[in-house]
N, C-alpha and C positions, 0 to 999 in steps of 0.2 A: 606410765613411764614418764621419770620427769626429761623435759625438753625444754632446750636452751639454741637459742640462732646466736649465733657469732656472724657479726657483719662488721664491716670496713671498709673502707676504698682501697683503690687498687693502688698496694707497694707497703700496707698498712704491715703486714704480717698476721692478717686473719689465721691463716693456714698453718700460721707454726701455733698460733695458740691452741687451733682445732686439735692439731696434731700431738701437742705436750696432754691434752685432755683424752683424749683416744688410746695413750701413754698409761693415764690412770686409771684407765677402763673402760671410757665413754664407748659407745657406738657414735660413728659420723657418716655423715653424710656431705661433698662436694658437692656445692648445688652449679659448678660450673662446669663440674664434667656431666653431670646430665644433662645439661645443656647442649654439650658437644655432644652425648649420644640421640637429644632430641632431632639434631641436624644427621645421622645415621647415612648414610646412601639410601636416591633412591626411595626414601619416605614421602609421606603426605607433605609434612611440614617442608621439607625442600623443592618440593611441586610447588607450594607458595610461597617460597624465595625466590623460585627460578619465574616464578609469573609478575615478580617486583622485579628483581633485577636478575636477568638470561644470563648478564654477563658473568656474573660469579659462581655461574653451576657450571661445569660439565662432565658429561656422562651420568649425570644423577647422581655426583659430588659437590660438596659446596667449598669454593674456594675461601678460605677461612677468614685468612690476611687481607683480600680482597674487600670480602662482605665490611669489615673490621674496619678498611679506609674510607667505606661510605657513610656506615651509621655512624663512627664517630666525629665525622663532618657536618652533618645532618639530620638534628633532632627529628625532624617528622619522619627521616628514615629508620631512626632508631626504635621510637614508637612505633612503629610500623611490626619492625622486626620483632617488637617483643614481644605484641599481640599475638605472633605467633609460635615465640616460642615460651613465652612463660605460663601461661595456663598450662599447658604440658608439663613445664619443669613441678610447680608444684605440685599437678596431680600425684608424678612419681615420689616427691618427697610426703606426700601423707600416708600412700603407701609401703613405702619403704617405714614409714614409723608404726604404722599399724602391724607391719610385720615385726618390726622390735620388739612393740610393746609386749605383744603376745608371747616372744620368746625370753623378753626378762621383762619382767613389769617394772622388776626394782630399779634396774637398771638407769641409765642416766644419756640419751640420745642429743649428739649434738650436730645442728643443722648449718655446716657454716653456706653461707652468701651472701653477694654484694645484694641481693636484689630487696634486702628486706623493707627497709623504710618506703615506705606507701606502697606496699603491695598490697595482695589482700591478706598476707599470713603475717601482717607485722604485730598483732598482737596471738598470734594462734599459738607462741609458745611459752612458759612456765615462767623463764626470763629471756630476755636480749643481752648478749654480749656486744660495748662495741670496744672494737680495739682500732688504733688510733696512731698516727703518726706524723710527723710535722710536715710539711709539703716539701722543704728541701730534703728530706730523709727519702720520701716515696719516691722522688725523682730520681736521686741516686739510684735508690735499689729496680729503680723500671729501667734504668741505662745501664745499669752495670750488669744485674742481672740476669734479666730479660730480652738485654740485648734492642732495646727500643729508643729510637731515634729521641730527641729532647723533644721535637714539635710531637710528635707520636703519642710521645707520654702523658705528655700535658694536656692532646685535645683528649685523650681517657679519662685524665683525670677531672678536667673540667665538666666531662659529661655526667659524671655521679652525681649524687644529690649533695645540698652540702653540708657542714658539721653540724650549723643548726637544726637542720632538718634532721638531721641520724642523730643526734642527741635527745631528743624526745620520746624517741621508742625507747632508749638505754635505758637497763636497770643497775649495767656498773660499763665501767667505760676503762679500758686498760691503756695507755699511752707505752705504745711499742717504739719510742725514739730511739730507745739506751740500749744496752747489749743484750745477747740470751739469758745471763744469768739473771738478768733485775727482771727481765719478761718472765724466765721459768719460777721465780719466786713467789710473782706475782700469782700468776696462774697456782702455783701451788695451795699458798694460801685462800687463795678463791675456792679452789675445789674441796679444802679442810674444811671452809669457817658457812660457805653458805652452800656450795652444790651437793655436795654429799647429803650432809643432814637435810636439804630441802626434799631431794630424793628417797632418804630414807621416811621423811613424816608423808610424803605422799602415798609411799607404799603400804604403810604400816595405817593409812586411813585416821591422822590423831598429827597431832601437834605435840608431840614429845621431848624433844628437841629445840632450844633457843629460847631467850630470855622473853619475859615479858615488856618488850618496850615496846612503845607505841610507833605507829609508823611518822613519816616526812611528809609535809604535805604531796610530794609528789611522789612518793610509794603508792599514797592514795588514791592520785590522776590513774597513777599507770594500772592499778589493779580495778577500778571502774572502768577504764578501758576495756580489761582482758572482761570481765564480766561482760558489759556492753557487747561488745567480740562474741561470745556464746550463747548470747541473743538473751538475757536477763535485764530482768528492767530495775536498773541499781541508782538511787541518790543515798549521799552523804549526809550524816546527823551525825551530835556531839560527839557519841560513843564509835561512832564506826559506821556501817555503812548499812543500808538497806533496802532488801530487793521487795519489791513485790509478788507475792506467788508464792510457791514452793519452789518452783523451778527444779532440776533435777539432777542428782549426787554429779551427774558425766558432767552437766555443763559447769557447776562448781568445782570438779576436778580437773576439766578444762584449764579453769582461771586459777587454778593455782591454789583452791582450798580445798578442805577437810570438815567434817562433824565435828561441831563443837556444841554443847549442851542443845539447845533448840535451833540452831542456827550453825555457819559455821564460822571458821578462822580462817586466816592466811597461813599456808604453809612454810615459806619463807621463815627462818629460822633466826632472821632480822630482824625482825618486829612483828608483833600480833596485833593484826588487824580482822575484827569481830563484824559479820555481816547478820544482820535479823532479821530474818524473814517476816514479811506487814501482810498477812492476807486482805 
């Protein structure tokens, strides 16, 4: 199944994009309400909140807003917190994909969350979505919307990674400044010109679909990455790229290709980029 993370900071408009893609058919996944069901009552994971900080649980609930005023005052709090609740979030999000896949292979799975950039699943999926907004826009939409304080907003937003750093997972980058209609366009076209068809050459096992152009140098970072990621031992030569080994169909499918004559291609309906296998 092809899969796509959509990530952003917080006020970005991640979620309307998730949500216009969901529209055309995607399967999604909120990697922040899982989050909220990893803190559930009464669980393991709040046994180890309430043994960091007592004061934010009780009855074997976690005061949310609470929790929420410490770690984002305090990075080694924050780390702290995540250690415990993001191995969990992801474990649910590979299973919830492996449950899709199986129920539509063809299909098209999109994982939105802030957590991607250096985790460990920032390259585990097909592409990265980032979507993007100018910092007086998020601010707005975190006061007005959300109903959060100015100082509130800003030590959240300051606690995210920053655009440098989320710009290097990115395979397309959406700038959500401007109104719904130039964001539903966008997205629109994104889903015509590369998700669909990359979705449909994944399924279909072939490269069918998309011209012969060659990739950007950093089409090619990012797809050595996802290979790298699948545990392939991949360098770069004139033609394209190549692995050592045979390695195997799942972890090339992984990374985003196909069988191509002895070797394979990039699925990506953007550019064909050719890997040869070196025994």
């Amino acid at each position: 199944m092809f899969s796509i993370g959509v990530f952003g900071p917080i006020g970005s408009g991640k979620s309307r994009v998730a949500h216009i893609l969901e529209e055309k058919g995607a399967h999604r996944i909120d990697l922040d309400k899982i989050g909220a069901q990893v803190l559930a009552p009464s669980t393991e994971p709040v046994a180890e909140v309430e043994a960091l900080w007592p004061q934010v649980v009780h009855e074997g609930r976690v005061d949310t807003a609470a929790l929420a005023r410490i770690v984002f005052a305090d990075g080694d709090a924050r780390h702290a917190l995540e250690r415990i609740v993001h191995p969990r979030v992801w474990k649910k999000a590979d299973e919830w994909l492996g449950t899709m896949g199986a129920k539509d292979p063809s299909g098209v799975a999109v994982i939105e969350s802030a957590l991607l950039p250096g985790s460990t699943h920032e390259w585990a999926y097909h592409m990265n979505l980032f979507v993007n907004a100018d910092e007086q826009t998020r601010l707005d939409r975190l006061t007005r919307l959300r109903n959060m304080s100015a100082d509130d907003a800003r030590a959240r937003m300051n606690a995210q990674v920053p655009e440098s750093v989320a710009r290097q997972i990115a395979d397309v980058e959406i700038d959500n400044t401007g109104d719904a209609e130039i964001l539903a366009s966008e997205v629109d076209y994104l889903w015509s010109v590369r998700l669909e068809p990359f979705a449909r050459n994944l399924s279909a096992m072939n490269r069918s679909l998309g011209p012969d152009f060659p990739p950007d140098p950093e089409n090619v970072i990012r797809a050595m990455k996802r290979l790298t990621a699948y545990g392939l031992d991949v360098k770069s030569s004139a033609s394209g790229l190549i692995v050592e080994g045979k390695g195997s169909a799942a972890q090339f499918y992984g990374a985003g290709f196909v069988p191509y004559q002895d070797g394979y291609v990039s699925a990506d309906p953007t550019y064909a980029l050719r890997v040869t296998l070196e025994q």
